[in-house]
Structures are given as structure tokens and as C-alpha cells.
VOPAGU-2260 file (C-alpha; in pm, 1 decimal, decimal comma):
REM VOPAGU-2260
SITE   aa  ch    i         X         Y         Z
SITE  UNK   A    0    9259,0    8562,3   13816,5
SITE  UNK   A    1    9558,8    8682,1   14050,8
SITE  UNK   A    2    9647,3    9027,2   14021,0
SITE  UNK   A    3   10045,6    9007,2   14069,4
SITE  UNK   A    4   10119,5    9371,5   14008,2
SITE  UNK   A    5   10275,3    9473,8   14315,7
SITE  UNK   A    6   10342,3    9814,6   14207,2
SITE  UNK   A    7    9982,9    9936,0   14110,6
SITE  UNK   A    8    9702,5    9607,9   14209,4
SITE  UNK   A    9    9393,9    9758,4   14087,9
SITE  UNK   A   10    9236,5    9481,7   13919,9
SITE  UNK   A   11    8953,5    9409,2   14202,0
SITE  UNK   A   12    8797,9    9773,4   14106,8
SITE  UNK   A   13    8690,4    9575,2   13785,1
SITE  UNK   A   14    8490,4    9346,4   14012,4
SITE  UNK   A   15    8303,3    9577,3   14256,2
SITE  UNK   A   16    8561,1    9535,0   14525,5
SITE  UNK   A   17    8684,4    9875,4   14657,6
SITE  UNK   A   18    8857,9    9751,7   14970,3
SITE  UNK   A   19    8942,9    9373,0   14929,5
SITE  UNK   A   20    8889,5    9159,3   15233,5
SITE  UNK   A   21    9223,2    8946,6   15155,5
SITE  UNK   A   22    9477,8    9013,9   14909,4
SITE  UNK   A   23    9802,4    8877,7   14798,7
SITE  UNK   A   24    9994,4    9039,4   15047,4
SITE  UNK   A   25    9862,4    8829,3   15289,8
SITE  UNK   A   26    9996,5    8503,5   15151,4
SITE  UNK   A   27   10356,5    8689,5   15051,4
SITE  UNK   A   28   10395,1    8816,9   15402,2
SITE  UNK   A   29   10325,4    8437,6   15562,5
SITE  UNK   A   30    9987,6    8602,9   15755,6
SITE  UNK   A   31    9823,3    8284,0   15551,3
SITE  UNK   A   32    9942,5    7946,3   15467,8
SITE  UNK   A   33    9792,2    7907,5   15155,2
SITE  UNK   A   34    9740,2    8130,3   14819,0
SITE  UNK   A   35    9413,2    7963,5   14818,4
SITE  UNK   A   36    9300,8    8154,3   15139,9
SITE  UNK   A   37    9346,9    8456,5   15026,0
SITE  UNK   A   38    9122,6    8368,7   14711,8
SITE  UNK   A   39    8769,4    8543,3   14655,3
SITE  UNK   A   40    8442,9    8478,3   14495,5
SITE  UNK   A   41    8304,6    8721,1   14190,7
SITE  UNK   A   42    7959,8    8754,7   14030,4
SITE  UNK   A   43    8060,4    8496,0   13803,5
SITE  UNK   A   44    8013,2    8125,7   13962,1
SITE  UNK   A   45    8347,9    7989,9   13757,8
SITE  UNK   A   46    8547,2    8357,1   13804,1
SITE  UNK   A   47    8759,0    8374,9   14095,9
SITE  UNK   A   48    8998,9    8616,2   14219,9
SITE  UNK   A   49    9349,5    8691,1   14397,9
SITE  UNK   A   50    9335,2    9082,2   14450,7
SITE  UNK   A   51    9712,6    9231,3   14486,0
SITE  UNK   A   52    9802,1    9462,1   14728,7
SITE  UNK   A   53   10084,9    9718,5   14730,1
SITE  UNK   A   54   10073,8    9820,4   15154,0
SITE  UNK   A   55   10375,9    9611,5   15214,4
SITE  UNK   A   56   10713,2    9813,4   15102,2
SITE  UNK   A   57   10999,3    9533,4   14961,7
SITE  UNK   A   58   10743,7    9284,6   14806,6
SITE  UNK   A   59   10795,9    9487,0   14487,3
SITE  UNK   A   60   11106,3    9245,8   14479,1
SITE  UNK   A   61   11042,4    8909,8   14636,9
SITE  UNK   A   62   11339,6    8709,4   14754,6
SITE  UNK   A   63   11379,1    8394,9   14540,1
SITE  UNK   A   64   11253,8    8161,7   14779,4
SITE  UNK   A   65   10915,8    8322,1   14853,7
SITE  UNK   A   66   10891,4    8331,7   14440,6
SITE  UNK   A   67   10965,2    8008,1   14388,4
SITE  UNK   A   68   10661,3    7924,9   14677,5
SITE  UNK   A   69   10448,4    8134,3   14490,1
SITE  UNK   A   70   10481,7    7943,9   14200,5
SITE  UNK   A   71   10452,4    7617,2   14379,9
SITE  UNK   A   72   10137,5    7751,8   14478,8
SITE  UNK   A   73    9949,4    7861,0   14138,7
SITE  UNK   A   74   10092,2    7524,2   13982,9
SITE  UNK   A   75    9853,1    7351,7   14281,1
SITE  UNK   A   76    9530,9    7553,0   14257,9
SITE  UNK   A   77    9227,3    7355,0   14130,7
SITE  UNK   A   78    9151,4    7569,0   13770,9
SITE  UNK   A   79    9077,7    7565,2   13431,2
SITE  UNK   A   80    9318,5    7841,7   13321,9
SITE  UNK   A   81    9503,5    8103,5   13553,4
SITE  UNK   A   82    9579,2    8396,8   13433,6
SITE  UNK   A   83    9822,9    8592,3   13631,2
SITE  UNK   A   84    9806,1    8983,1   13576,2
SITE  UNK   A   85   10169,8    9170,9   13579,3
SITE  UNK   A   86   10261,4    9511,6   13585,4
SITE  UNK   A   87   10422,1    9702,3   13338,3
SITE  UNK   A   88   10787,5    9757,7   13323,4
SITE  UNK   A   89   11128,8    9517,9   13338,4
SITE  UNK   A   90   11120,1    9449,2   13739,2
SITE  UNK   A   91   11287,2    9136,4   13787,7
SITE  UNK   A   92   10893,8    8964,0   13923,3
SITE  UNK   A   93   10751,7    9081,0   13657,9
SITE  UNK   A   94   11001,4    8900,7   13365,9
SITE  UNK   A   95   11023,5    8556,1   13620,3
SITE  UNK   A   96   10680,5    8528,8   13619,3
SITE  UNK   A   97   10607,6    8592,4   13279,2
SITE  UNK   A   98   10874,2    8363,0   13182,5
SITE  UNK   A   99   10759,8    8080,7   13311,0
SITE  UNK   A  100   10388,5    8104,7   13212,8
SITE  UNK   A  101   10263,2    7860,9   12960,2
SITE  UNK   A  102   10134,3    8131,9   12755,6
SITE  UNK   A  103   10330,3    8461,5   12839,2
SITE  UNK   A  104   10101,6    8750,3   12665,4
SITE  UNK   A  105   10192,3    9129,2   12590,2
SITE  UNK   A  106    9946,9    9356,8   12551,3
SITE  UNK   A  107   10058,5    9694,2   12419,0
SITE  UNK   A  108    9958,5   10007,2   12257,1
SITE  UNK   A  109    9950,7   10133,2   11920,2
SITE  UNK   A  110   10224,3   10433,8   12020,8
SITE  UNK   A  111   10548,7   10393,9   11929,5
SITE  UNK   A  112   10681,6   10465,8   12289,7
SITE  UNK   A  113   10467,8   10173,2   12401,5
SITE  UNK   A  114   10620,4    9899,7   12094,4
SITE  UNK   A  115   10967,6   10011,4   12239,2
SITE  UNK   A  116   10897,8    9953,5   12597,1
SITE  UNK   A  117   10759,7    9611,6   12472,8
SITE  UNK   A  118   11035,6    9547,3   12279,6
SITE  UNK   A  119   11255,9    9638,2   12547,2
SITE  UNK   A  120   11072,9    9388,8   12754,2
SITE  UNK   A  121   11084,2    9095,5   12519,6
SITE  UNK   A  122   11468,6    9141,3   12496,4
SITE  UNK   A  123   11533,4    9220,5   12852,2
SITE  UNK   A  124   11322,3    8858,0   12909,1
SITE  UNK   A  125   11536,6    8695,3   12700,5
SITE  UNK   A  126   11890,2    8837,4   12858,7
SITE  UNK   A  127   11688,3    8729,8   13219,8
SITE  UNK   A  128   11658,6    8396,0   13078,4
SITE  UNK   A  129   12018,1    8335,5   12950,9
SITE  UNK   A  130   12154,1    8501,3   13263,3
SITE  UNK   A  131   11944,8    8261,1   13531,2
SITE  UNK   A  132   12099,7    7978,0   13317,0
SITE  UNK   A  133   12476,6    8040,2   13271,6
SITE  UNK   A  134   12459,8    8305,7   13535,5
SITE  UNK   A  135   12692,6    8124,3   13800,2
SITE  UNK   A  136   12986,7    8046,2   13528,7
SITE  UNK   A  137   13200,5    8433,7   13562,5
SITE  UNK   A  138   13298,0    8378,9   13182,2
SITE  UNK   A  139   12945,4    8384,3   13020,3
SITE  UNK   A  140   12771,7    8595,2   13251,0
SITE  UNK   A  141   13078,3    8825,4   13145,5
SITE  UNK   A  142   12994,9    8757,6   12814,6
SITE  UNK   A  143   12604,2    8776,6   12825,9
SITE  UNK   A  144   12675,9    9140,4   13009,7
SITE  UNK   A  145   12914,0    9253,7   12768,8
SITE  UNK   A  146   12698,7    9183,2   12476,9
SITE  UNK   A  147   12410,2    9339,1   12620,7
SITE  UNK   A  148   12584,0    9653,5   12689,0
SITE  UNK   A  149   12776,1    9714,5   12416,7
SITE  UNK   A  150   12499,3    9967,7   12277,7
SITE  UNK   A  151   12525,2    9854,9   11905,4
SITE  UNK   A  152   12142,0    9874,3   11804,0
SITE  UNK   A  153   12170,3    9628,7   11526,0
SITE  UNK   A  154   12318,4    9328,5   11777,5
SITE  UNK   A  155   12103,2    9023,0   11730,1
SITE  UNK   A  156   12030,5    8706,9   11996,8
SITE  UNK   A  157   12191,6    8514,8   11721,2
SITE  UNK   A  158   12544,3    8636,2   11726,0
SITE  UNK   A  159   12523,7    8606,9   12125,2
SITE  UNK   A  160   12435,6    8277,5   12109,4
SITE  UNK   A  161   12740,1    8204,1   11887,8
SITE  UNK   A  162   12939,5    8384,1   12106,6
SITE  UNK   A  163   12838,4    8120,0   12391,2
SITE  UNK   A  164   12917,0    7828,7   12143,3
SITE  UNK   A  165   13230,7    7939,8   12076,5
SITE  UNK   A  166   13308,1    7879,2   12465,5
SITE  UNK   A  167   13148,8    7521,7   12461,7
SITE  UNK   A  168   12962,4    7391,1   12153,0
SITE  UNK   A  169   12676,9    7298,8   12394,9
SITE  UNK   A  170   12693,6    7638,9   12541,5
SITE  UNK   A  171   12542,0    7709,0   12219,5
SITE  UNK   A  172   12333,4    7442,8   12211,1
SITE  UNK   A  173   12160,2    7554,3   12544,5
SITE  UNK   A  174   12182,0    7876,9   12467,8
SITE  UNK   A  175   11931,3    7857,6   12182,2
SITE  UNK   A  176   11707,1    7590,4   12289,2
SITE  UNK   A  177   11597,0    7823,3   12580,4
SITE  UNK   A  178   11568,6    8091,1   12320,4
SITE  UNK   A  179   11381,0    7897,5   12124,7
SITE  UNK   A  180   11151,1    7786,9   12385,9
SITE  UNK   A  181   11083,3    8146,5   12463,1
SITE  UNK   A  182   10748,2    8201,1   12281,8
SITE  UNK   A  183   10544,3    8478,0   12395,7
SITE  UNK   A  184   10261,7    8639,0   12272,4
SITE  UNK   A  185   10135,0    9008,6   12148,0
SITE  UNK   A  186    9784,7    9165,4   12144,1
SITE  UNK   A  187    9784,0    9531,0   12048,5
SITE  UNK   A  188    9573,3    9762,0   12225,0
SITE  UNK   A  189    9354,0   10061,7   12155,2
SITE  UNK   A  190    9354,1   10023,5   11768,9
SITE  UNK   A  191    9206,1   10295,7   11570,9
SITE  UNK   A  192    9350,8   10258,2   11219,6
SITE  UNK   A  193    9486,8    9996,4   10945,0
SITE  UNK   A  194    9788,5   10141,5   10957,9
SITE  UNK   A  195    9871,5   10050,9   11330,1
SITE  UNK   A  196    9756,3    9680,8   11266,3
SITE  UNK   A  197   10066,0    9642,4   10964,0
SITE  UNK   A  198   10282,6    9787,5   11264,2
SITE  UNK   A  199   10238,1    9530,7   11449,1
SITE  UNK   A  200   10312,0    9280,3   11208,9
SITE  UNK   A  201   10664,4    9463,6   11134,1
SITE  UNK   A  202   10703,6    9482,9   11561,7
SITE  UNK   A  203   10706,2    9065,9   11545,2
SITE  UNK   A  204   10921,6    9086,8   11256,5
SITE  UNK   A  205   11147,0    9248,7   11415,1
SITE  UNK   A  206   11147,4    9056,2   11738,0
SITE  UNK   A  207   11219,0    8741,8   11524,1
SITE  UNK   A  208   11471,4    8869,8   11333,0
SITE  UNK   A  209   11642,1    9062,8   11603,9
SITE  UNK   A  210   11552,6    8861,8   11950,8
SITE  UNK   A  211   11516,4    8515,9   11781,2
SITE  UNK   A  212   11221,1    8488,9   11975,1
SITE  UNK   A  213   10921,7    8380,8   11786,3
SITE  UNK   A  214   10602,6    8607,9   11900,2
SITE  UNK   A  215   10277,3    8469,0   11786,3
SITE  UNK   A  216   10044,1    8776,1   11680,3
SITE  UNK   A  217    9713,5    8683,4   11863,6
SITE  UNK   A  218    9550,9    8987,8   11730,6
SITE  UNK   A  219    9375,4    9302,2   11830,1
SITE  UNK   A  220    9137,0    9516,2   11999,2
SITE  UNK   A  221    8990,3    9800,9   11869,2
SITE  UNK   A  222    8960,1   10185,0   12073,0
SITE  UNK   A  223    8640,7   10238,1   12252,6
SITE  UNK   A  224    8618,9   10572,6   12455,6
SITE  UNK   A  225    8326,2   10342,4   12687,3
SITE  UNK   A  226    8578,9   10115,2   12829,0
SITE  UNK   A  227    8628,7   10438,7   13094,7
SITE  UNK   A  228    8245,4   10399,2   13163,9
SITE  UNK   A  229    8268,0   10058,4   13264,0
SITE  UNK   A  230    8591,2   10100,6   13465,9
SITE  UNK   A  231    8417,7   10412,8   13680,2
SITE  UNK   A  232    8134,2   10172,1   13728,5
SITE  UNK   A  233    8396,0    9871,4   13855,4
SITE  UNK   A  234    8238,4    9600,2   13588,2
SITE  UNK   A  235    8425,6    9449,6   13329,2
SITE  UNK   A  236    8376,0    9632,6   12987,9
SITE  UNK   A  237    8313,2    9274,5   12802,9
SITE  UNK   A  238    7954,4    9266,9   13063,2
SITE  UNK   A  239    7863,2    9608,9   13005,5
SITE  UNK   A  240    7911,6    9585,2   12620,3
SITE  UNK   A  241    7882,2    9208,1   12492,9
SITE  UNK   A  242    7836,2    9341,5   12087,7
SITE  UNK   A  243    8030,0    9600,8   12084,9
SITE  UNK   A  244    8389,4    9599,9   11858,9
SITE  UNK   A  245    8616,0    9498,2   12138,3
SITE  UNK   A  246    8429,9    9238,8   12301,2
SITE  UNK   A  247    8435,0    9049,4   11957,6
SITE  UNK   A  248    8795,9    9138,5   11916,2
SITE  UNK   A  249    8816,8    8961,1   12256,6
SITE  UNK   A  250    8621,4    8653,1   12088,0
SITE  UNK   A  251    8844,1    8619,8   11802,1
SITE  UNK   A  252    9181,4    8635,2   12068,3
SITE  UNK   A  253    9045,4    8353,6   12239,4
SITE  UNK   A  254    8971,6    8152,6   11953,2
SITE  UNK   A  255    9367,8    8223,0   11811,9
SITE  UNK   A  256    9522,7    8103,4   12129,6
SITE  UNK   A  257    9292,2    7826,2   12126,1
SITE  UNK   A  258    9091,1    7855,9   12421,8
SITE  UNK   A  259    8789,9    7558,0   12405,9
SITE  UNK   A  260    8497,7    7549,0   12632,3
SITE  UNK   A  261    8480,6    7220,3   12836,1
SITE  UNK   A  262    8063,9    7285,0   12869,7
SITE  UNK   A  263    8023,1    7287,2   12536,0
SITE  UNK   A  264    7833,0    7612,9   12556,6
SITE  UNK   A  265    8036,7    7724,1   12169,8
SITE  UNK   A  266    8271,5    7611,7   11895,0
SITE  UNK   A  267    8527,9    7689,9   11740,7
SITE  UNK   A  268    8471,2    8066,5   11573,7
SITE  UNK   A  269    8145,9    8072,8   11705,8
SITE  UNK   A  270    8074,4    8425,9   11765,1
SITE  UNK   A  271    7733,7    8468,9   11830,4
SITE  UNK   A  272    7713,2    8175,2   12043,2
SITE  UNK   A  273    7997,1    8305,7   12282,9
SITE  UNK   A  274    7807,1    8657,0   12263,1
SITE  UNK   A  275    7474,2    8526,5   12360,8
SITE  UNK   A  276    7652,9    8337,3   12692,7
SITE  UNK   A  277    7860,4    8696,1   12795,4
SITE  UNK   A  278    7517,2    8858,8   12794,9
SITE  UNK   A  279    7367,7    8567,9   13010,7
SITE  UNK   A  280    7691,7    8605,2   13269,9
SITE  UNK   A  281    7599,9    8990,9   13231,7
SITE  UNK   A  282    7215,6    8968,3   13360,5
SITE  UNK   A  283    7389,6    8790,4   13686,7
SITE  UNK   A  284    7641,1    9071,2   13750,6
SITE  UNK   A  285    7338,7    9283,5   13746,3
SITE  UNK   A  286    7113,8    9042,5   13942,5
């Protein structure tokens, strides 16, 4: 796990670690060589992590050559899966990194202030994306900016796209093959009724029929008021509660994005089997 949220790193206080020994800052800032130094163990033998840190003022925005080595970097670790925790908000890191995961995810609240901030995001990506591509020709960056900012609400990607094409036919072309290759991914958070579940199938609607982008709803995870109990006692709330609503919810998010154990230890759908080895990794964080 890396914790790239240079605005707010706080993910280590789910893992017992009040005052990191090493951090990302340490890598950004050239102190180390390598973004493996800087990596630390957790309770769990195959868990490791990359704590952020936020001391350093400017790293907020990283110059495009110490982004590009950071990338270089997390392509060459030795793991399983990576999974690279952003911050919240548009920043300019946060949409380059998220854009070039393999599996980009969202995870956003029920509230209607939080499906426009993630719709904002999703769009904003996908303007990033078209600008860091046809960026250094004046005319369709002119275009690109235009479009964006005309403040009609009902624009759609689409029309854009033909705008581009009209330029250059492969303009176009370009233009919505990196569009379509653009695929990310929603969870909704904190779900406490039906109701907020049809939302979200109506939010990737709309991103599809809006953005052109084509979200894949992974599904959801239900409120639990005890997910502040396990965050005062720094453990993550899957240990402390292996059967309750949201770990399962976890189970079945897994299984859509179709994570597979390489030990064997489950299969496919196999609830009780993954439940049975969370409570096993919990008597170790305990131990």
C-alpha cells in the first residue's frame, strides 16, 4: 500500500504507526534512492506499506520529472497488487496518478455534494487526459479549453471529440480511443438505504452518457457507526469486524473486480472461506 495523499497522509494510523520511521517524502525529496527504502513491514506478513508525509511544502505538486520517477518506481516493486491511495480533490497528482493505474477506483459517498465532486473528477480526468495528448498543438488545446469552459451543462465528451475530428479525422480518432480507454471504477460509500444504491446506478449513467467514459459499478458498502472504533484504535475495521455488513460488502468488491488468490486459500464467491482467513490475519494483529 503507498499512501500518495500529499495533502492529508494518514493512512499509517490504520496500522499502529503514529510517527512513521520513513515515509514518502523521503524518496520525493532524493534523501533515498529507492521507493523501496522507504517501504515498511505491517502485522500482516504479505501487507506492506509506503506511509505519505505532508512536512515538505511544494510536493503537493511534483514537477513532471520526479512523477514520472515515481512511477518508474511502483512499476518495479516486487508485488502482487499495489494499491496507491490518493487524496480527494482535482490536484493535477492526484488525476496523473489515477490515470494511469490499471484499475483507477472512486470511492464516494451517498450525498449528493459528494456524486458531484466525483463527477467533477471523472470529467476533469478526462479533459487532463485529452489535454496531456494534444496539449502542445495551440489549435486543440484552444479548442479542448474552449469547450470546457463554455459553461453549457448539457455539453457531452462526444461533441468535443467531433470537434477534434473536424480538425484532422485522426484527431478524432485519438481523441476517442483515449476516451475510450479511460475506464475507471465506482464504489459508493456509507450506504444506508435502497434508494442511494439506484443513485448510483443513474451517477454511471450519466457519466456514460455525458463523459463517454464507461464506469464499471463495483458495488457498495454499507454505514457502520464502528468503523470510528476501529480507526481510534489504529486497526483496520475489516480485522476488528470480519462478519460484520461491510467487511462482506468488501468480499463481494473484490470478487467484481476479479481479485483471485494465488494460495488458493478461496474461490470465486466464496464468502465464508475469505471470512474465516480475515479472522486468522486478525488473531496475528492481536498477537
Amino acid at each position: 500500500m503507498i499512501d500518495a495523499d500529499q495533502g492529508g497522509a494518514d493512512l499509517h494510523l490504520s496500522f499502529g504507526m503514529p510517527v512513521p520511521k520513513r515515509n514518502l517524502n523521503d524518496f520525493l525529496s532524493g534523501r533515498v534512492e529507492a521507493l523501496e527504502d522507504v517501504i515498511l513491514p505491517t502485522p500482516s506478513a504479505n501487507l506492506s506499506i509506503v506511509c505519505g508525509g505532508s512536512e515538505l511544502i511544494g510536493l503537493a505538486n511534483l514537477p513532471h520529472q520526479r512523477k514520472e520517477k515515481f512511477e518508474r518506481h511502483i512499476n518495479n516493486l516486487d508485488a502482487d497488487f499495489i494499491l496507491v491511495d490518493l487524496g480527494a480533490g482535482a490536484a493535477y497528482n492526484t488525476l496523473d496518478f489515477f490515470v494511469i493505474s490499471n484499475e483507477g477506483v472512486i470511492v464516494c459517498n451517498p450525498e449528493h455534494q459528494a456524486k458531484i465532486d466525483a463527477y467533477a473528477f471523472v470529467k476533469t480526468a478526462v479533459y487532463r487526459r485529452l489535454l496531456q495528448n494534444f496539449g502542445r498543438n495551440t489549435i486543440l488545446k484552444e479548442t479542448i479549453l474552449k469547450f470546457g469552459n463554455s459553461g453549457q451543462r448539457a455539453t457531452k465528451i462526444r461533441n468535443l471529440i467531433e470537434l477534434l475530428g473536424n480538425h484532422m479525422s485522426e484527431f478524432g480518432d485519438k481523441a476517442q480511443r483515449l476516451v475510450d480507454e479511460f475506464k475507471p471504477k465506482l464504489i459508493v460509500n456509507k450506504v444506508r438505504k435502497k434508494s442511494q444504491l439506484e443513485d448510483a446506478e443513474r451517477f454511471v449513467y450519466l457519466v456514460r452518457e455525458y463523459l463517454s467514459v464507461d464506469m464499471d459499478y463495483l458495488g457498495h458498502m454499507e454505514y457502520d457507526e464502528r468503523v470510528v472504533d476501529a480507526c481510534e484504535n489504529m486497526r483496520p475495521f475489516l480485522l476488528e469486524q470480519p462478519n460484520s455488513k461491510v467487511p462482506l460488502s468488501i468480499y463481494n468488491i473484490l470478487f467484481n473486480m476479479g481479485v483471485t488468490d494465488r494460495q488458493l486459500r478461496y474461490d470465486s464467491k466464496s464468502y465464508k472461506k475469505m471470512s474465516k482467513g480475515v479472522r486468522l490475519e486478525s488473531k496475528l494483529w492481536k498477537d
